[in-house]
N, C-alpha and C positions, 0 to 999 in steps of 0.2 A: 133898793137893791144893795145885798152888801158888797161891800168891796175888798180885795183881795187880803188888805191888812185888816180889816175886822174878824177875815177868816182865822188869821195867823195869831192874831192876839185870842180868838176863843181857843187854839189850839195852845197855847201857852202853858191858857190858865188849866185846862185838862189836863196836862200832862204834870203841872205841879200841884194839882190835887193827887193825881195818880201817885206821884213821888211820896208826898207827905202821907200817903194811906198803906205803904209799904212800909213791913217791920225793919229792924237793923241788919239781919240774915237776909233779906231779899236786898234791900242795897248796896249791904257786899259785895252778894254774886253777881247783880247785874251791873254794876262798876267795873266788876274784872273782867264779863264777859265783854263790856264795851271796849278794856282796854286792851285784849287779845285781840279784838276785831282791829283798833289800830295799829298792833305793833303787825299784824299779819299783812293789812295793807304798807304801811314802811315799806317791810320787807322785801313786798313784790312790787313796790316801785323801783327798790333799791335791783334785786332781780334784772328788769326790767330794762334797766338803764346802763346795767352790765353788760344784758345781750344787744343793747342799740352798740355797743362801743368795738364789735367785733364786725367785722367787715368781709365781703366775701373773695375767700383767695380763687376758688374754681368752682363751677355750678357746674351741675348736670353729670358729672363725672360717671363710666363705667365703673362696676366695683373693679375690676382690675386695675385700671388707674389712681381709684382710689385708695384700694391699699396698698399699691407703693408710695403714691402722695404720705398716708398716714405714717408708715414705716420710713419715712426721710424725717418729717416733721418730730420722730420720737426721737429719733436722733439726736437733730436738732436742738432739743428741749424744748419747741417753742409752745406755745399755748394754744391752742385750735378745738372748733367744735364741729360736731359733724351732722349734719339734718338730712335725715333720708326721707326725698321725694317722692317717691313710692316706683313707678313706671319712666319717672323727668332722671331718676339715678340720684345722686350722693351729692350731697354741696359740703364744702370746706370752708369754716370763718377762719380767723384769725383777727387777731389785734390791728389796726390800720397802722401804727409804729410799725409792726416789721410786714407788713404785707407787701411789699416791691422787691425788699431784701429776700425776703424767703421765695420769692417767684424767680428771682434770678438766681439763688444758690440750685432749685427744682430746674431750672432750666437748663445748666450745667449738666444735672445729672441725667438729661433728657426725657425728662421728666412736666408732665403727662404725656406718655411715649404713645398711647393709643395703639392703633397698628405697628408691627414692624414694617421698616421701609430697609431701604439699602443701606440703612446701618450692622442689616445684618452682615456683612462683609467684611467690617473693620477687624471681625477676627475671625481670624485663619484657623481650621482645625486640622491637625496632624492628619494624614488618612483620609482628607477628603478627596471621594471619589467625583468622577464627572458626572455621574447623576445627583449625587449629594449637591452640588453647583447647581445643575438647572433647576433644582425644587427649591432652594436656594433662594433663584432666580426669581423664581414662581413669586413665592413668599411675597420676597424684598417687591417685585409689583404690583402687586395686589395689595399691600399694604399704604404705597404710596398713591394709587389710584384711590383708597378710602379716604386716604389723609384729604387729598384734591378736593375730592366731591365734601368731604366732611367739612371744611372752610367755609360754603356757600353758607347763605345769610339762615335761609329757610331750613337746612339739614342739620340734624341734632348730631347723628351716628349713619354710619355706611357701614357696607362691607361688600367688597368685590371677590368673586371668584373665578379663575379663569381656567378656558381649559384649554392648555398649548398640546400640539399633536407636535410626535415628531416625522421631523423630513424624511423624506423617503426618496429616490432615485425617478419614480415617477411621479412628476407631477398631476397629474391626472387622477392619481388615486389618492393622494395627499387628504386628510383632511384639513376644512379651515378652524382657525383657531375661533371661538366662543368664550363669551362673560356675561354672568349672573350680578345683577348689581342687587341688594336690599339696601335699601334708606329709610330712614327715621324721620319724619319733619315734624317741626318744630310744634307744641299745641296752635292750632287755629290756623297753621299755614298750609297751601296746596302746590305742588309745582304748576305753573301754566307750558302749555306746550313747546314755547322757547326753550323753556329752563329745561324739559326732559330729552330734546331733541340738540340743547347743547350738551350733557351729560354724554349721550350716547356716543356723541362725535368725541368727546375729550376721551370716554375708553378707546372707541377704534382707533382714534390716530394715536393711542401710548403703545398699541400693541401691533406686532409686523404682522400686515398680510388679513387685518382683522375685516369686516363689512361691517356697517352700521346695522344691518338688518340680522346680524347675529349676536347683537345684544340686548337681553334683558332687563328692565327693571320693574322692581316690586315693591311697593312700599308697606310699611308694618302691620296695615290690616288685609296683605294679602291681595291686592289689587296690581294686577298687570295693567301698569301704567305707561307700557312704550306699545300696547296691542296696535294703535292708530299709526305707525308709524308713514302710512301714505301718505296720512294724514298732515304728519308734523311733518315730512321733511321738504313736501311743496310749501306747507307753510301759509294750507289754506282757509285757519281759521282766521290768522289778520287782516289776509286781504276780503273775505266776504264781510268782516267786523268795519273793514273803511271803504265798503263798497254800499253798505245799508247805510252806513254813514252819510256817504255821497248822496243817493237815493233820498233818508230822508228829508237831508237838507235843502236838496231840490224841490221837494214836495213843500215844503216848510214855506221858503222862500214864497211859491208861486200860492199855495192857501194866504198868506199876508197879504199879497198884493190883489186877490182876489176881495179879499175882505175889506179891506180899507175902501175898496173901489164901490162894494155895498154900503156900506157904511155910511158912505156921503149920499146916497141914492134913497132907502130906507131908515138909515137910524142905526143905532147902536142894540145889540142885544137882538135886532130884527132878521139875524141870519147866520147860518153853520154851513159853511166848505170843508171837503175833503176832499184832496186830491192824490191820486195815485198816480204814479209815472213809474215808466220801466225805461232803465237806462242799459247803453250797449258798451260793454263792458272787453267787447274781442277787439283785442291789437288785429287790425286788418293794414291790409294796404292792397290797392287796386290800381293795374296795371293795362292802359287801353292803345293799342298800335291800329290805326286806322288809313286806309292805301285810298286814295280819290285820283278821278281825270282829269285832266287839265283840259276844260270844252274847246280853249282854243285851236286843238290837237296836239299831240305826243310832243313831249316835251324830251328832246335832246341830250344828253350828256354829253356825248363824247363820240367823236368818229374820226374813223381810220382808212387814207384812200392809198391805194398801192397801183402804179403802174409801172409797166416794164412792157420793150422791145425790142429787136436785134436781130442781128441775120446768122446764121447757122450754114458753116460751109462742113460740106461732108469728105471725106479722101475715100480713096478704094483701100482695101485691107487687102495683105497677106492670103494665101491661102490656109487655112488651118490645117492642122495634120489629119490625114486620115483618109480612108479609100475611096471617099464621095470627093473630093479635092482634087487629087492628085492621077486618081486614072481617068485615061482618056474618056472612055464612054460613061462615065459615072458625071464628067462635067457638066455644071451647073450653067444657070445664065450668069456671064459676070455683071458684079456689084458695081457701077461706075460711081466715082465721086459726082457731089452737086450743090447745089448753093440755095438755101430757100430763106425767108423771115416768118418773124413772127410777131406776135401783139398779147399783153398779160396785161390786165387791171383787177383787182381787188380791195374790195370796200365793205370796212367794218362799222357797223352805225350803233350803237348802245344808248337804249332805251332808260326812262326811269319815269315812276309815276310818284305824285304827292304823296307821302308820310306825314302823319301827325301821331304823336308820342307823348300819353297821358299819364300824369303817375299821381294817384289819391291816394293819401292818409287819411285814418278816421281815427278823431281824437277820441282817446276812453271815455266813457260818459256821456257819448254823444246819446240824446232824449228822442228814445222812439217812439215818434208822435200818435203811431196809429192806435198804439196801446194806451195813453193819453187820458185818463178818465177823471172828472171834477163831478162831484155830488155835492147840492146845495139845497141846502130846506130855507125854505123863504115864511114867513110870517103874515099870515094875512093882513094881522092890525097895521103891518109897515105898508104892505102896498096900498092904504087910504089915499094917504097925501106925497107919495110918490107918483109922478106919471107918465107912467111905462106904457100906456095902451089905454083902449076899452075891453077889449075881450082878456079872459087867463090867457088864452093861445097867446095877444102879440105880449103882454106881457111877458109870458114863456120865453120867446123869442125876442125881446129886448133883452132879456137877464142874461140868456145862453148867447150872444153878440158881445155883452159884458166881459162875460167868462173867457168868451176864447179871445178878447183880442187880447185881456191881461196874463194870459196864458200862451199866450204863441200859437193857438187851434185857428187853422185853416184851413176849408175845404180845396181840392184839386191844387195841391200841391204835388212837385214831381217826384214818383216814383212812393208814393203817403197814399193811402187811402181814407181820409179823413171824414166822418161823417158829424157833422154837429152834435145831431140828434139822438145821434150813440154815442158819441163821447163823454158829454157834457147833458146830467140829469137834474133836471129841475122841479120842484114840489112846492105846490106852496099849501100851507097845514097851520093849525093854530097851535101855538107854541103853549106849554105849562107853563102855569104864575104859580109862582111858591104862593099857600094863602100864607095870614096875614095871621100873626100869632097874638091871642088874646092876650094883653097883659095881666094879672093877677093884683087886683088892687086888695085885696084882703089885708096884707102886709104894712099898708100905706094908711 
């Protein structure tokens, strides 16, 4: 077999045959053209090495940003290149020497201004009217609600638009103020529903009088990305994401301990568990007031005896005024005074019966056992020399006894409906063997 340098020395000699079989004109030309091929390579290392030495002053830029950037830098004099990224927008190099310097003479000039914000303000124009001022207004926040959102890690470009209603004398008829957001995100980025439903809340609370539920966002291919807003503002794709969580780490756990537990019994590789559990996930609390007798009879609290006596002496009265009094034949029998007693007792007795006053909490996650269900395929070559029984049945019911005490399954348990035998499914089946792959001795 030859070897790589035998190859290199027959190509040698070839090519200096080839050489000496060429006239004077053909060695010439193919001498120059070899050394245009090097001075072209130089070149575009030389090229090459120029454009590594330029460093980048701002990526991504608007072209309106861009060409004030470019219009300061000409100024300037300073030396910059410009690579347009086609849809990512305008990149700006520069020399790494003045790259800090020239960002902070551009940032002086407020420069990449992107949006206007409330800079609009710093100057005053003659004749401005009070609507001139609130569109003004408008502007200068809507420009700084872009800038806000446009910071975020994932967002390339915003733009916010708002619609403010003016006050009116009745409330009632007012309408509320409304904003339109479009965002740009970044190549290969998504907002997750945090990030859209903190967006939303950073418009409403810049703006007076706003709701969450009157703001929009869109992003660049066009997708109403706040449509779910039920959605995001309970905030319940997190808690169903650490609820499956919970769920299948409970399953997780209890398939382990089920398995190890065959494992010792049949063998390795001699068994497959799945378990399903359903966990209860409602903030409950339960509240039980219960009133009982006291056998030995009524139980006492409190009592109140009152007694009173006395004697009551009476006088004769006056005649009153009037024609039944005072004429003769109209007289009455007289009232004489007289003297009598008396006797008052009274007695308050107040009752009370036993109280008992329960108060349950049910911790999240508590495992509802009724719903509880283990599937396990057993292998017949294990149950040989395991010995679980004579019959499949006590077998069955050796393994399914396994299962649920490493599980927590028990039947007549209070207030559970538990049944073994629907719980917990047992099979015993002959498992697949990979066959056994011929080796290929041709090669050998």
């Amino acid at each position: 077999m030859q070897t790589w340098l035998d190859k290199a020395r027959q190509l040698g000699v070839w090519c200096k045959e080839k050489w000496l079989s060429l006239s004077l004109n053909q060695k010439v030309m193919f001498s120059g053209l070899v050394l245009i091929l090097i001075v072209a390579a130089v070149f575009l290392m030389m090229r090459t090495g120029q454009d590594n030495t330029y460093e980048v002053l701002y990526a991504e830029m608007e072209q309106k940003d861009a060409a004030a950037v470019k219009e300061k830098l000409d100024e300037y004099k300073a030396e910059y290149k410009l690579q347009d990224n086609g849809d990512n927008g305008i990149t700006i190099l520069v020399p790494p020497e003045i790259k800090d310097s020239t960002r902070l003479k551009l940032a002086a000039e407020n420069l990449p201004s992107g949006e206007a914000g409330f800079e609009l303000f710093q100057q005053t124009n003659f004749g401005e009217t009070e609507t001139d001022k609130k569109v003004k207004y408008q502007r200068a926040l809507q420009g700084e609600l872009a800038r806000t959102i446009q910071s975020l890690d994932k967002i390339k470009a915003a733009k916010v638009n708002l619609a403010l209603s003016e006050p009116t004398l009745f409330s009632d008829k007012e309408e509320p103020p409304k904003a339109s957001v479009v965002i740009n995100t970044r190549e290969g980025q998504k907002l997750t529903p945090t990030e859209v439903k903190a967006i939303i809340n950073l418009v409403a609370n810049s703006v007076e009088r706003m709701d969450p539920d009157n703001v929009v966002i869109v992003d660049q291919d066009g997708n109403l990305v706040s449509e779910d807003q039920p959605a995001l503002q309970a905030n319940t794709s997190e808690i169903v994401r650490a609820q499956l969580a919970m769920k299948r780490e409970f399953e997780k756990e209890k398939e382990e301990a089920i398995q190890s537990m065959l494992d010792k019994v049949l063998g390795k590789n001699n068994s497959v568990v799945r378990v399903n559990a359903e966990l209860n996930f409602n903030d409950r609390e339960q509240f039980d007031e219960r009133y009982t007798h006291d056998p030995d009879g009524p139980f006492v609290v409190s009592e109140d005896i009152k007694k009173e006596s006395g004697t009551d002496t009476k006088t004769q009265t006056a005649n009153a005024p009037g024609t039944d009094t005072n004429i003769p034949q109209y007289q009455q029998a007289e009232n004489n005074g007289g003297t009598s007693t008396y006797d008052k007792s009274e007695k308050v007795r107040n009752y009370n019966l036993n109280k008992t006053e329960t108060v349950t909490q049910y911790a999240l996650g508590d495992v509802k056992y009724d719903y509880l269900t283990v599937s396990v395929f057993v292998n017949n070559a294990g149950t040989k020399n395991a010995n679980l029984g004579d019959s499949e049945q006590k077998k069955e019911e050796t393994i399914r006894n396994i299962i649920a005490t490493s599980c927590g399954l028990r039947e007549n348990r209070k207030d559970e409906t538990v049944r073994l035998e629907d719980n917990i499914s047992v099979a015993f089946i002959d498992f697949y063997a990979e066959p056994l792959r011929q080796l290929n001795l041709r090669g050998l």
